[in-house]
Biopython code that builds the backbone (N, CA, C, O; Angstrom):
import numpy as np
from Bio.PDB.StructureBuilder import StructureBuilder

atoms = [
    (1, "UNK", "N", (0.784, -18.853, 2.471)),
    (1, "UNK", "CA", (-0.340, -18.916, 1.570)),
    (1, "UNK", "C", (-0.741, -20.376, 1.427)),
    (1, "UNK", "O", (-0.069, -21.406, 1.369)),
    (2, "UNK", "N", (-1.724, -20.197, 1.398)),
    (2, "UNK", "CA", (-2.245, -21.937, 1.406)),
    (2, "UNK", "C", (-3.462, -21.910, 0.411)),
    (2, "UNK", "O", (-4.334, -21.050, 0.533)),
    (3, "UNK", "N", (-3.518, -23.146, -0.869)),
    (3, "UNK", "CA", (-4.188, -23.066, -2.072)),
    (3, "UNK", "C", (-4.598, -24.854, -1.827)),
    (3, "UNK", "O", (-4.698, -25.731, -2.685)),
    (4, "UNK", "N", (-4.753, -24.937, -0.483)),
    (4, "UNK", "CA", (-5.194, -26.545, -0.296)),
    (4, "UNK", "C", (-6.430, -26.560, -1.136)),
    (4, "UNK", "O", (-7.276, -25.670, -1.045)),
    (5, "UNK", "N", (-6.560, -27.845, -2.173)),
    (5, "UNK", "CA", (-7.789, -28.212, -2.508)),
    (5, "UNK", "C", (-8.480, -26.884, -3.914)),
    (5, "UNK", "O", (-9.517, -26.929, -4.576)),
    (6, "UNK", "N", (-7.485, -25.970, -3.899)),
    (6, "UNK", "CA", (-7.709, -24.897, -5.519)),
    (6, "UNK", "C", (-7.434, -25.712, -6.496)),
    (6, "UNK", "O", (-6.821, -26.772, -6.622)),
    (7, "UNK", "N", (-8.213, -24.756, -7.385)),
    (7, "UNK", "CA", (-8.024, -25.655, -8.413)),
    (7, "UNK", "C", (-7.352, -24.416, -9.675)),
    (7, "UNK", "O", (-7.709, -23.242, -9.775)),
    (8, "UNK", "N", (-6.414, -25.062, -10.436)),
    (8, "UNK", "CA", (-5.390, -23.909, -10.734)),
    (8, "UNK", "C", (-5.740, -24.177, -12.193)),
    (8, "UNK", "O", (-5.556, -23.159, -12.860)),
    (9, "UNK", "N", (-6.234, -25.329, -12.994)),
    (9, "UNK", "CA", (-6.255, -25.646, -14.219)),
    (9, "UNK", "C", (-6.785, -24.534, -15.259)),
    (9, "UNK", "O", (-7.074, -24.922, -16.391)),
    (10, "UNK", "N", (-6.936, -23.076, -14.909)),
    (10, "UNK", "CA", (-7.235, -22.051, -15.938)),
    (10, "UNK", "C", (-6.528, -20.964, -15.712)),
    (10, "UNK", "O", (-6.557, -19.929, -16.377)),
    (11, "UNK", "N", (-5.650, -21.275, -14.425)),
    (11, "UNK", "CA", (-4.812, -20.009, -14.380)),
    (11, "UNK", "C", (-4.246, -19.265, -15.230)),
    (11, "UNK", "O", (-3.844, -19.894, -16.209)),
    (12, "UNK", "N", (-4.004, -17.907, -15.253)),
    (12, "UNK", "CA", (-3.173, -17.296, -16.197)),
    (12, "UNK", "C", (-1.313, -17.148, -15.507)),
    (12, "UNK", "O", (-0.945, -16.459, -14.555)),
    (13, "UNK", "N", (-0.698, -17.806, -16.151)),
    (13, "UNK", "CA", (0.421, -17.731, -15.376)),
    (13, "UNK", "C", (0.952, -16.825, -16.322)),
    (13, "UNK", "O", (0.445, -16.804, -17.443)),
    (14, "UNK", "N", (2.074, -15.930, -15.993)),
    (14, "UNK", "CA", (3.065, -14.596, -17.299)),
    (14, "UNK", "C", (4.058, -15.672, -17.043)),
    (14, "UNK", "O", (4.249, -16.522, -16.173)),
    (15, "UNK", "N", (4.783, -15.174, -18.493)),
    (15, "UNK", "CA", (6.025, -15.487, -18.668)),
    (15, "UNK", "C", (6.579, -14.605, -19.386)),
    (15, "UNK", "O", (5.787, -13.985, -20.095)),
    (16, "UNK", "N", (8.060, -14.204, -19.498)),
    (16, "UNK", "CA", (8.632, -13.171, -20.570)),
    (16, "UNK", "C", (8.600, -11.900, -20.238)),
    (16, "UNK", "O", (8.779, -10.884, -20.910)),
    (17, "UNK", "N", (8.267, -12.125, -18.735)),
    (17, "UNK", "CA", (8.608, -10.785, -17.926)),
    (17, "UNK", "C", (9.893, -10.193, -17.141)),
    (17, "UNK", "O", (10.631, -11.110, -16.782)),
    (18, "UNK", "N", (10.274, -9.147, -16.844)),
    (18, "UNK", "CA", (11.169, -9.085, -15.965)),
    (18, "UNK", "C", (10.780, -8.259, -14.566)),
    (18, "UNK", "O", (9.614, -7.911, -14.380)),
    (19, "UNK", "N", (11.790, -7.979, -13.631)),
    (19, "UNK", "CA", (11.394, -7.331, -12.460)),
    (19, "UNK", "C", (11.002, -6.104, -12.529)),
    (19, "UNK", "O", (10.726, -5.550, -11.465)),
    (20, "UNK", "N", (10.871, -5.332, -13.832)),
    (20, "UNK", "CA", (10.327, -4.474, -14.025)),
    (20, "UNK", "C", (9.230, -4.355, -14.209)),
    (20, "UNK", "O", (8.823, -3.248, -13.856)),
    (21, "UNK", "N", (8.400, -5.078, -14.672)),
    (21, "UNK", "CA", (7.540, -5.193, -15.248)),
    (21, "UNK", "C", (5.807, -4.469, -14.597)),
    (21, "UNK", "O", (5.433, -4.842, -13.485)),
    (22, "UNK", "N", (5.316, -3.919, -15.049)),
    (22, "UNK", "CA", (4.316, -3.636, -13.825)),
    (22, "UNK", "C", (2.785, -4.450, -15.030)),
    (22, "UNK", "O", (2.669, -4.971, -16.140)),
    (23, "UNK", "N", (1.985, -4.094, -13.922)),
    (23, "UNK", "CA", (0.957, -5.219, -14.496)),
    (23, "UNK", "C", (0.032, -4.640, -15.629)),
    (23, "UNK", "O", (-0.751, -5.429, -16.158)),
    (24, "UNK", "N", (0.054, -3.313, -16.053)),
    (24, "UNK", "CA", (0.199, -2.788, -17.748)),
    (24, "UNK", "C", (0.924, -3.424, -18.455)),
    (24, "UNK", "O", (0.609, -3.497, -19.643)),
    (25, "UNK", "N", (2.014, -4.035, -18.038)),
    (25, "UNK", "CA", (3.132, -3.809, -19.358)),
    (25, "UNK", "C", (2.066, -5.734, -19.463)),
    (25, "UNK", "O", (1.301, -5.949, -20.403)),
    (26, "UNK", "N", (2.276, -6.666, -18.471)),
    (26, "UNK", "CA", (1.307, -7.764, -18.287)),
    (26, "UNK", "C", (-0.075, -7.743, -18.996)),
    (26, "UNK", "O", (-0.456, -8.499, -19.889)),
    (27, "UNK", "N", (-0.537, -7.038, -18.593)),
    (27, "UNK", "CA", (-2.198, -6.852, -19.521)),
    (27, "UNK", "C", (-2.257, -6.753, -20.710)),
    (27, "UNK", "O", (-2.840, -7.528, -21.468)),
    (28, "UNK", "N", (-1.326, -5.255, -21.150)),
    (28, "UNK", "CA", (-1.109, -5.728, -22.646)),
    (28, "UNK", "C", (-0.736, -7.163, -23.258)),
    (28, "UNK", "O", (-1.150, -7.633, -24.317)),
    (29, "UNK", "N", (-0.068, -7.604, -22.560)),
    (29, "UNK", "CA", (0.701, -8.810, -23.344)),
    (29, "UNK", "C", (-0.786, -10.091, -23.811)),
    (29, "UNK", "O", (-1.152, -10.776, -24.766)),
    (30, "UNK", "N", (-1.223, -9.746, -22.311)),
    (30, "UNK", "CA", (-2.761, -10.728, -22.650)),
    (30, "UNK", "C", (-3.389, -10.905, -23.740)),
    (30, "UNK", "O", (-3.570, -11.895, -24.448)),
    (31, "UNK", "N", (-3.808, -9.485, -23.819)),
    (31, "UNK", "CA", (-4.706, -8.567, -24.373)),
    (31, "UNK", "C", (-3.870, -8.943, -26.122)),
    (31, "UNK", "O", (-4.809, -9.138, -26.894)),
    (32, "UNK", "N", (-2.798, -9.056, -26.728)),
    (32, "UNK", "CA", (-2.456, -9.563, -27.857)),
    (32, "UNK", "C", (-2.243, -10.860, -28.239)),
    (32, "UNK", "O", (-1.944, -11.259, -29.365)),
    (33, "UNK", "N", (-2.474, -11.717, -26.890)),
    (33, "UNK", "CA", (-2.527, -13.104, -26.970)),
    (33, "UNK", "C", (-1.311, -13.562, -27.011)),
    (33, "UNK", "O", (-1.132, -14.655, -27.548)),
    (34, "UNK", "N", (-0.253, -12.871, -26.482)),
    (34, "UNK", "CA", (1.001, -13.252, -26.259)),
    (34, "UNK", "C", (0.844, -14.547, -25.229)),
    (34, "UNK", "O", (0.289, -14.552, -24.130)),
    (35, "UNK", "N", (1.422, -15.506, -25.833)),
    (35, "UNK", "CA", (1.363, -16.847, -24.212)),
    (35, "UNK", "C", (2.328, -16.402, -23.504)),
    (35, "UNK", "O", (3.505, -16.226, -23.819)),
    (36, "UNK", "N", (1.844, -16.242, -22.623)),
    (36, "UNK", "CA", (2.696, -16.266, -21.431)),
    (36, "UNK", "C", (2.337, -17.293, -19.900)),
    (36, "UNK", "O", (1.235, -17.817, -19.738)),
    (37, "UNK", "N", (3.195, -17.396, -19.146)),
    (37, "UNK", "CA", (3.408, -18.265, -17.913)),
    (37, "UNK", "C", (4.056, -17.832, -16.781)),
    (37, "UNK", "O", (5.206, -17.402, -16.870)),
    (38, "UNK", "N", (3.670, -17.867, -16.079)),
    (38, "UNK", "CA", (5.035, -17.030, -14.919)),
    (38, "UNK", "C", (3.843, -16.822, -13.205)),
    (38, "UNK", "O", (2.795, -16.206, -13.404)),
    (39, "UNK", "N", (4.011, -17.159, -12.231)),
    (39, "UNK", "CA", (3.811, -17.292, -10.857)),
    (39, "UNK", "C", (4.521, -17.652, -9.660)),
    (39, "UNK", "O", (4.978, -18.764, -9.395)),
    (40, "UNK", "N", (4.582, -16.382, -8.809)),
    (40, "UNK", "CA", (5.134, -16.778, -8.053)),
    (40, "UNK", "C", (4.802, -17.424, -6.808)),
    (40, "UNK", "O", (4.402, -16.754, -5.855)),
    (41, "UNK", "N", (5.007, -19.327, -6.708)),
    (41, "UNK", "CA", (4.175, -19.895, -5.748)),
    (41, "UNK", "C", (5.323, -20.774, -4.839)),
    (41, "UNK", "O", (5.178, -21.953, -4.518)),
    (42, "UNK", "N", (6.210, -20.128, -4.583)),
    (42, "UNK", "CA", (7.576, -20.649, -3.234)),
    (42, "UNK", "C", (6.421, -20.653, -2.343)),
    (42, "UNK", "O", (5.529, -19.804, -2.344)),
    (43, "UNK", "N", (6.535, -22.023, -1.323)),
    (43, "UNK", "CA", (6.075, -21.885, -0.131)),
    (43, "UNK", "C", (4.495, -22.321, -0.273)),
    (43, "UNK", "O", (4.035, -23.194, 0.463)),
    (44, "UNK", "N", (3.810, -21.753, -1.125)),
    (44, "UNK", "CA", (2.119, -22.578, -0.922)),
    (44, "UNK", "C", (2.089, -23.956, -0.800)),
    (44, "UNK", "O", (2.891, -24.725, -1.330)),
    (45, "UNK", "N", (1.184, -24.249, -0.116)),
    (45, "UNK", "CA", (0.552, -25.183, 0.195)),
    (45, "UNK", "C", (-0.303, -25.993, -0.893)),
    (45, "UNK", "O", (-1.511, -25.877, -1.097)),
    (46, "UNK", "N", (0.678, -26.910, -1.596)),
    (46, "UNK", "CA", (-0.558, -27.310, -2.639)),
    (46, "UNK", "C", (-1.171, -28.301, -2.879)),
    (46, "UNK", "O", (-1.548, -28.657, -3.996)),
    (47, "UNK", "N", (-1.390, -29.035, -1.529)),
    (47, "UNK", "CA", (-1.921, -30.473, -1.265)),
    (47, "UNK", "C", (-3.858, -30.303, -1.615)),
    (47, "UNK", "O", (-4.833, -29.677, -1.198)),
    (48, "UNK", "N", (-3.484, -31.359, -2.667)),
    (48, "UNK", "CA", (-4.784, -31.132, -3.055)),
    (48, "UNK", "C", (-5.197, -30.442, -4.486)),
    (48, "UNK", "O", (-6.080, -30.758, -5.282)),
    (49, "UNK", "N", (-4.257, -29.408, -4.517)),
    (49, "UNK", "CA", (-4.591, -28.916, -5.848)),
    (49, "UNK", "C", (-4.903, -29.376, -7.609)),
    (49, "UNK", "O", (-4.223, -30.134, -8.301)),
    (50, "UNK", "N", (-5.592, -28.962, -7.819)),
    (50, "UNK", "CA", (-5.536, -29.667, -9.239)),
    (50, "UNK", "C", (-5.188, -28.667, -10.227)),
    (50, "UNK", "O", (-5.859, -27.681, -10.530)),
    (51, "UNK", "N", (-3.800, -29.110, -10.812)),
    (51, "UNK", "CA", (-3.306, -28.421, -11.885)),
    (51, "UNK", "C", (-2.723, -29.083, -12.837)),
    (51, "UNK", "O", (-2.035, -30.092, -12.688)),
    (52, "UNK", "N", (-3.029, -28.432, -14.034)),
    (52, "UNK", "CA", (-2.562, -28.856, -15.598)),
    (52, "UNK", "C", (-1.231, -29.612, -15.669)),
    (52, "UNK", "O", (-0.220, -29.027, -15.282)),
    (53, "UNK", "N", (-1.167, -30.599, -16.035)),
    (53, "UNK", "CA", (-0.093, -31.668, -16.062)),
    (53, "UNK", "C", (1.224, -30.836, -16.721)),
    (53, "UNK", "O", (2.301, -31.060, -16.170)),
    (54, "UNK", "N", (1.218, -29.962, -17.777)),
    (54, "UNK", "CA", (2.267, -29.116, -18.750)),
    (54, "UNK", "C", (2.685, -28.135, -17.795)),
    (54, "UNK", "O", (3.710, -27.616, -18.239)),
    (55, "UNK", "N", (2.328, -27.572, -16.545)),
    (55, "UNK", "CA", (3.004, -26.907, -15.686)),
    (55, "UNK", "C", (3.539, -27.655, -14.732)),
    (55, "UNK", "O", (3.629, -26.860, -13.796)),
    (56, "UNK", "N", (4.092, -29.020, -14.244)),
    (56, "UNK", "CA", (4.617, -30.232, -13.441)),
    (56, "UNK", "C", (5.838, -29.365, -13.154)),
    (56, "UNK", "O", (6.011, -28.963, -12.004)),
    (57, "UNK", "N", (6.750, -29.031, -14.188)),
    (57, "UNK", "CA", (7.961, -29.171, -14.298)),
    (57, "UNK", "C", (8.711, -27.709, -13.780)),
    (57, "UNK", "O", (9.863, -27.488, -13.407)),
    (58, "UNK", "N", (7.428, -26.757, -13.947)),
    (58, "UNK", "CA", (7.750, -25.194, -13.690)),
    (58, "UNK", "C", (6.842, -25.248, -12.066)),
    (58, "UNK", "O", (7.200, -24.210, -11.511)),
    (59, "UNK", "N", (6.338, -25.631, -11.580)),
    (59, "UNK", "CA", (5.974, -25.392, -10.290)),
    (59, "UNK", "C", (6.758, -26.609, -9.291)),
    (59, "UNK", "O", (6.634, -26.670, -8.068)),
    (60, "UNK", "N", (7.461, -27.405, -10.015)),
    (60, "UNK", "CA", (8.468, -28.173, -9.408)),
    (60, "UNK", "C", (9.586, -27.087, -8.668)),
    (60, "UNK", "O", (9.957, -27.308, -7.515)),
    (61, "UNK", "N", (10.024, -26.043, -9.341)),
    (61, "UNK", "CA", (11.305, -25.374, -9.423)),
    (61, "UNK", "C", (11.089, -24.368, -8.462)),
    (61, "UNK", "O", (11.977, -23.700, -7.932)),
    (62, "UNK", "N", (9.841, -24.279, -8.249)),
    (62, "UNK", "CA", (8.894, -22.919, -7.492)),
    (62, "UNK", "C", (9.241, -23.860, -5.589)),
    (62, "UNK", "O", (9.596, -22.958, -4.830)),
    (63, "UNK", "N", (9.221, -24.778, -5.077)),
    (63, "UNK", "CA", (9.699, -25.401, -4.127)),
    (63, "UNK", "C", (8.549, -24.730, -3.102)),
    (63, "UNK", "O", (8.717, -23.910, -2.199)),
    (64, "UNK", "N", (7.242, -25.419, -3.603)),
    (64, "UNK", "CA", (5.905, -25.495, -2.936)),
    (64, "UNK", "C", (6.322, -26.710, -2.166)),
    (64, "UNK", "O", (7.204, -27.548, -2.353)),
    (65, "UNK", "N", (5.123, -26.489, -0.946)),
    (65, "UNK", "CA", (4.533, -27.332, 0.287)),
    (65, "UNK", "C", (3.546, -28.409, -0.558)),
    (65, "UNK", "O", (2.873, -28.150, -1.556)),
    (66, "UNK", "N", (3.673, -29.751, 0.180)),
    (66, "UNK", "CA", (2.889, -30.627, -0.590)),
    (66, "UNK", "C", (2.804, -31.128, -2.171)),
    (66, "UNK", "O", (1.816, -31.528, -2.788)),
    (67, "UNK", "N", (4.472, -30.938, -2.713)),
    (67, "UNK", "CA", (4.252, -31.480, -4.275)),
    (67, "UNK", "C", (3.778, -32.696, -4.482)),
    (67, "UNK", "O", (3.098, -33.043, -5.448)),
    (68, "UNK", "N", (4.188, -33.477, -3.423)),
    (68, "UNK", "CA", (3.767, -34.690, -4.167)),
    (68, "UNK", "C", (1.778, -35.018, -3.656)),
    (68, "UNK", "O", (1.077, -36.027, -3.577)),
    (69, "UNK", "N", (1.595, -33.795, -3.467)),
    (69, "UNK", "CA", (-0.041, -33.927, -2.720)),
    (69, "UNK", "C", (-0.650, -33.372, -3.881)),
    (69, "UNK", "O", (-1.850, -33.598, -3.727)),
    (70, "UNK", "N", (-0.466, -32.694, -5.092)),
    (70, "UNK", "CA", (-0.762, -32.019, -6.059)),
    (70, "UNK", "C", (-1.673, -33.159, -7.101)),
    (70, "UNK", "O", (-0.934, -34.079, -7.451)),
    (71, "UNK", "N", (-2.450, -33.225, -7.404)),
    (71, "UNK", "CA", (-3.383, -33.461, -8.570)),
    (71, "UNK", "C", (-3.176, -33.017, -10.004)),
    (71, "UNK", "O", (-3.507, -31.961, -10.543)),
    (72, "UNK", "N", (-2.459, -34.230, -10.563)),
    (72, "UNK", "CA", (-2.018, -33.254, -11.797)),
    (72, "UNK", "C", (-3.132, -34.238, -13.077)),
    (72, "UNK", "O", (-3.381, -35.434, -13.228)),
    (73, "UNK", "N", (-3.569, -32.914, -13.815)),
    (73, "UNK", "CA", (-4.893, -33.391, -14.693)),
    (73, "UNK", "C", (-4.469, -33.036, -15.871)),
    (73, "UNK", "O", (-3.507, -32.269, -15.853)),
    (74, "UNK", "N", (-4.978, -33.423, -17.160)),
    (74, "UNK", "CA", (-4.435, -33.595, -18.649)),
    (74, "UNK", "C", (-5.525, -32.336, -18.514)),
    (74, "UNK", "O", (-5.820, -31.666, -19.503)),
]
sb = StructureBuilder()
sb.init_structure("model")
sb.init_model(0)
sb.init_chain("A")
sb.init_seg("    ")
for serial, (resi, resn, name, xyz) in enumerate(atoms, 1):
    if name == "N":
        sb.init_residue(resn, " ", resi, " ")
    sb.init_atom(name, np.array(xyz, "f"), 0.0, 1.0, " ", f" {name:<3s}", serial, name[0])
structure = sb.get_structure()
């Protein structure tokens, strides 16, 4: 997967899910304004991307292509 040059700064990422989870049990959670965070991005390509500086530390752990090519914006 390659997200060269996306721009990620409104993404909805889940968090507080498990492997069960199907994307009802997700929608609801939206839908009550539960914050959530959670994506799975092993392996993309993210040279170029521009994403929210407060996700640095959680897409660090994810062991993407091109971290240090990433655009990180306040």
């Amino acid at each position: 997967m390659s997200l060269i040059i996306a721009d990620l700064r409104e993404t909805v990422m889940i968090d507080g899910t498990t492997g069960d989870t199907d994307m009802a049990d997700i929608l609801e959670k939206i839908h009550r304004g539960v914050i959530i965070k959670y994506v799975h991005l092993r392996n993309a390509d993210l040279a170029g991307t521009a994403i929210n500086d407060k996700w640095k530390a959680f897409i660090k752990q994810q062991n993407v292509k091109n971290f240090d090519k990433i655009i990180w914006v306040k």
